[in-house]
N, C-alpha and C positions, 0 to 999 in steps of 0.2 A: 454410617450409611454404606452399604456395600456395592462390589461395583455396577451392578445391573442398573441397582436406581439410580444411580450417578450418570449411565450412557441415557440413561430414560430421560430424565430430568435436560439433560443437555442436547439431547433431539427435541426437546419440546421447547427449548431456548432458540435451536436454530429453526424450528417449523414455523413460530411466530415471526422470527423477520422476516419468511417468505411470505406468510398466509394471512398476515394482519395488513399491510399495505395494501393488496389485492382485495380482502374486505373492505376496507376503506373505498378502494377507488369505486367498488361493486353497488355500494351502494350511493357512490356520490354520482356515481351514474346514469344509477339505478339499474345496473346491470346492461346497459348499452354501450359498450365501447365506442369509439371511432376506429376505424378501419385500419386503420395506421399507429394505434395507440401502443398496439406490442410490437410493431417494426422492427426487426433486425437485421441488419444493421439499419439506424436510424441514418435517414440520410440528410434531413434537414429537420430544425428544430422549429416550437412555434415559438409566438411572438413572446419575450420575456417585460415585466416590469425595468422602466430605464431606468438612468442613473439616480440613487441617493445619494445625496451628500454626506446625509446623515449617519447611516448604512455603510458608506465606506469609509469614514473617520472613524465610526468605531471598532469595524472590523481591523482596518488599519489600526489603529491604537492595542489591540490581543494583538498582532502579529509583531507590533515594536516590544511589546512586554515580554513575549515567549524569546525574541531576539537578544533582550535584557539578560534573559536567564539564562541562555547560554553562554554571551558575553562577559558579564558581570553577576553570576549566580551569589554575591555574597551578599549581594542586594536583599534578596529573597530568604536569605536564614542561612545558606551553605559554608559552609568553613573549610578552612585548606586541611586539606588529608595530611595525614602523619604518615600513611603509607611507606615504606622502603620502595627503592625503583627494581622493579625487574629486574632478576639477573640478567646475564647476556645469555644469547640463543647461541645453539652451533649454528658455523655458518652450512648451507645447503644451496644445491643451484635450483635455478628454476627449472620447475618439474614441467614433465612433456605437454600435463595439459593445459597448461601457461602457451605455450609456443600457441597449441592448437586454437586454442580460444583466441590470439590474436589475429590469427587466420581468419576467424569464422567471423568475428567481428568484424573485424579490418576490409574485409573484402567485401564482404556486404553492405558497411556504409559506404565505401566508394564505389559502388553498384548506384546505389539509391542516391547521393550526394552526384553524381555524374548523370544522371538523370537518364542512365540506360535502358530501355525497352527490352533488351535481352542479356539473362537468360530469363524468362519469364517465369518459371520454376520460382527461381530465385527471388524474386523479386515480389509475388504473390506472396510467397511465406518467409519473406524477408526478417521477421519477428523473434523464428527460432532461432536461425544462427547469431542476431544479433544482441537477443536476449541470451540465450545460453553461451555463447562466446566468451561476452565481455564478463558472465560469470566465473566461467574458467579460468577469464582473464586474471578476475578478481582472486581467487580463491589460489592462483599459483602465486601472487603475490603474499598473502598472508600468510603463504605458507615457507616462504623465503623469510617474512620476518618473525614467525615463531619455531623457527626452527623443524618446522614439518609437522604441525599442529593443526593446519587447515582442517576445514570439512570434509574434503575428498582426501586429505591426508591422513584423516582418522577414519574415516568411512564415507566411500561416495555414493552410497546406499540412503544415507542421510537426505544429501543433498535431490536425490531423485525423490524420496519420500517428500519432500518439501516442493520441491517439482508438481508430483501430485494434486498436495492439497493447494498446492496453488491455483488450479483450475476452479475447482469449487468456491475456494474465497474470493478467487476476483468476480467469476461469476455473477456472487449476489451484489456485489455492485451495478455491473451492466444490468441487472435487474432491476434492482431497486431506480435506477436513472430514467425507468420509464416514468414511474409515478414524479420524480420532480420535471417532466416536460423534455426530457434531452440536455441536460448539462450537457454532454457530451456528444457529439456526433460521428459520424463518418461519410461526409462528402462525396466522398468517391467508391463508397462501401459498394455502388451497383453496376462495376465495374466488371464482376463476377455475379453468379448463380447466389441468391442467400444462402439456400443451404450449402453452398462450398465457403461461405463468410463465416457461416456460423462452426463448420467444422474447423476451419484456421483461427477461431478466436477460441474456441475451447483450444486447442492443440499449442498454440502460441502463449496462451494466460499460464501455461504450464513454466513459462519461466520470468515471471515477473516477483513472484515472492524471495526466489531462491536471493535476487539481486539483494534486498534487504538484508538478509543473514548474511552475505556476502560483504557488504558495507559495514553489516556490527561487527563483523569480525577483524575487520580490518580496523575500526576504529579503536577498540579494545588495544590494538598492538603499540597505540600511542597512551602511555602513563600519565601524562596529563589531562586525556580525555579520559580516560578509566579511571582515574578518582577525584575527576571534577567535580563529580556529581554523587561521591558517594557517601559523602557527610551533612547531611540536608537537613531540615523537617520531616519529623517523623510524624508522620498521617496516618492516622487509621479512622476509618469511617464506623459511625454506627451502624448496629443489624438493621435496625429499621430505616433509616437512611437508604442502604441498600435497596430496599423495598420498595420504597418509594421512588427512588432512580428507575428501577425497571420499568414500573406501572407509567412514570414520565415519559419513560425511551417508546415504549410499545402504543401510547397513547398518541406519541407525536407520529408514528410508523401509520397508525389507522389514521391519523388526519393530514398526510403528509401529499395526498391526490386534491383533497378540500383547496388547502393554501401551498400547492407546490413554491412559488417563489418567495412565500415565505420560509418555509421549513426544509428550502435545498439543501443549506449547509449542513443540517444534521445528517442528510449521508452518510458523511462521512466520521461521524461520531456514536453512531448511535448502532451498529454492532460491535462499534468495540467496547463500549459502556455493558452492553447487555450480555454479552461474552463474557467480559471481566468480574461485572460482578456472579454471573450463574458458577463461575469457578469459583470465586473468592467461599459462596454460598456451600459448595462442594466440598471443600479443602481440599480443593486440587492445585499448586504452587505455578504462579505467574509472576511477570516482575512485578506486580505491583504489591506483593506480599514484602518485598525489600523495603516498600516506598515506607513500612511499619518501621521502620528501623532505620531510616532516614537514609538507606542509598538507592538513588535514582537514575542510575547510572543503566540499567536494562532498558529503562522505559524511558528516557532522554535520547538516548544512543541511537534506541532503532526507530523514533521519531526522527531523529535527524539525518540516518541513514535514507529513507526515503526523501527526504528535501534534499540530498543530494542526486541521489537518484533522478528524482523526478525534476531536475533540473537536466541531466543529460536525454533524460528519452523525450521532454519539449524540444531540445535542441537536435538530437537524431530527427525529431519527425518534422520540422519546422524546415530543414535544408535537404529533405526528399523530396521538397518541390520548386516549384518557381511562383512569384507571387507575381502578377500582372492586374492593374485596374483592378482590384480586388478581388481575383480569382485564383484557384488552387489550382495549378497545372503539373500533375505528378504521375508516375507509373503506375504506383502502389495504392491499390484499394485500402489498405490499412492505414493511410493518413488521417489525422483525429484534427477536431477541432473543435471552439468550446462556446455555449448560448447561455450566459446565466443574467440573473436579476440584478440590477444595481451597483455591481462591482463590475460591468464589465467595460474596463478602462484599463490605458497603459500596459498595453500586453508587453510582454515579455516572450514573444515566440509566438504561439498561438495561446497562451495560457495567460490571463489577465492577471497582474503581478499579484494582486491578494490572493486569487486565487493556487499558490504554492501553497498557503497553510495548508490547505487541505490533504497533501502529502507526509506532514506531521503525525495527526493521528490513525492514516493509513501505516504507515512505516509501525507503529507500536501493534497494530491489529495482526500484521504481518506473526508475529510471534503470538499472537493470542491467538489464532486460525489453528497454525500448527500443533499450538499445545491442546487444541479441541480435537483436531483432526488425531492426531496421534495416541490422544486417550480413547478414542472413539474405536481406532483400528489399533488399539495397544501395540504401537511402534514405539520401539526405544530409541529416546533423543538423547542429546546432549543439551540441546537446549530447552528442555523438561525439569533441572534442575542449576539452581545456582550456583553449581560446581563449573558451569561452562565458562564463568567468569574467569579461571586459572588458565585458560589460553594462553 
């Protein structure tokens, strides 16, 4: 297949998960919205299905298992690597945009953790400095322990190219979150004009991906976690299997407005399923081409890179406010908080503890985005192929 049908094929992969949930809703509506149904920023959610017990024992039960497998992956098939240990690195000092980035971060959560009113600049678009910051932050770190190997140490063209398509991929989440009812909200989103919300959330979403590639790289620099995972079960799915996934993925996306609290979770699985497999479909190289060969070590890593992740930015957004009698008292229109069906118990921040899995297969889609995005605008990656593992 040459490459024209291959960008063909893979805009008609990402045109369905815009245009098939919208059919859906269009006709469960019957083409009448509510007024408030595309909101942006959503400021208040409606009413969700309460607690299951049922519903979150088993949810809870996947998230002990996926827990298992990082813990005690030997459980699951995986066997101890024979691997040699990495030589040693030269030593290198931390490079300038280490310094900077602890700046941009650092200054801005005690901005927003001190619960300042000014500078109000700052404070509106508090997002980028501390998404891109604590990037830099990251990225002068890993480049201390591979000897000058980082992202921006091999190319910080990369890392803005991932910038980029970071806006479009979070994007179709905030979209897609219409159709499940508001998982997510923003309380204080009317704090400002929408359309100046909506240009800070495009302009801000520009650094939520990079943090992901920022975390695999750093996990990569520890030898125990790079060949935890790289001796496993070898998988490989049937063609027609594929097939059928998709027709599943896209069938659930049209009925996903019908039963939003049933079918929220798929959110967050269901373009990285239909990404992965239209590449697999392609033979265009993903991690999960490794997963044939039993190392899953790309596609573990940057799952867990986001639950890291997504562990810090609840907690960043959680202490930019003051919580009183159950109210949000904060600066920043950009503080989130979360409305979902049946699981929503035992928060953890504002993020109801089940609710991290979901971070999981966001963190592996992260890399699957990119590797679309970048075949789409044939940008050269490094992480395009699985040469980027010799970091």
């Amino acid at each position: 297949m040459n490459t024209s049908s291959k960008v063909f094929y893979l805009l008609v992969a990402c045109a369905g998960i815009i245009f098939i949930p919208y059919l859906g809703a269009w006709i469960c509506f019957d083409g009448h919205f509510d007024h408030n149904y595309f909101q942006y920023p959503p400021l208040v959610a409606p009413p969700k299905a309460g607690f299951s017990l049922l519903v979150f024992v088993a949810v809870a039960f996947l998230f002990f298992c996926i827990a298992l497998l990082y813990l005690m992956p030997d459980i699951f098939g995986f066997k101890k690597s024979v691997k040699p240990p990495s030589p040693p690195v030269k030593r290198v000092p931390l490079p300038i945009w280490f310094w900077l980035g602890l700046v941009m971060w650092g200054s801005t959560l005690w901005i927003l953790w001190a619960k300042l009113s000014e500078p109000r600049w700052i404070i509106i678009w508090a997002d980028l400095p501390l998404f891109w910051g604590f990037a830099l932050l990251m990225d002068g770190w890993v480049y201390v322990r591979t000897g000058g190997k980082s992202i921006i140490g091999r190319s910080g063209r990369e890392l803005i190219g991932i910038g980029v398509a970071s806006v479009s991929g979070w994007l179709i989440f905030e979209y897609l979150n219409f159709f499940v009812d508001d998982n997510w909200i923003y309380p204080k989103g009317d704090m400002i004009p929408d359309n100046q919300f909506t240009i800070y959330a495009v302009i801000g979403s520009a650094g939520l991906m990079p943090l992901a590639f920022e975390w695999y790289c750093l996990l990569l620099t520890f030898d125990g976690l790079k060949n935890r995972f790289s001796n496993g079960p070898k998988i490989r799915i049937a063609g027609w299997l594929g097939y059928v996934m998709l027709a599943v993925c896209y069938l659930a996306l049209f009925f996903i407005a019908f039963y939003p609290d049933t079918l929220f979770t798929l959110l967050w699985v269901v373009p990285l399923i239909i990404l992965s497999i239209v590449l697999e479909k392609l033979e265009i190289w993903t991690p999960f081409n490794m997963v044939k060969d039993g190392n899953w070590s790309p596609v573990l890593l940057f799952a867990l890179s986001y639950l890291i992740q997504g562990f810090l930015l609840e907690f960043q957004n959680y202490f930019s406010a003051y919580h009183e009698n159950g109210q949000i008292i904060t600066q920043t229109p950009a503080y989130w908080a979360y409305s979902v069906p049946y699981v929503n118990v035992y928060h953890i921040f504002e993020m109801p503890a089940l609710g991290f899995m979901g971070y999981l297969p966001f963190g592996t889609y992260c890399i699957i985005w990119w590797i679309v995005f970048a075949f789409l605008l044939n940008i050269p990656s490094n992480f395009t192929d699985p040469k980027h593992l010799d970091i």
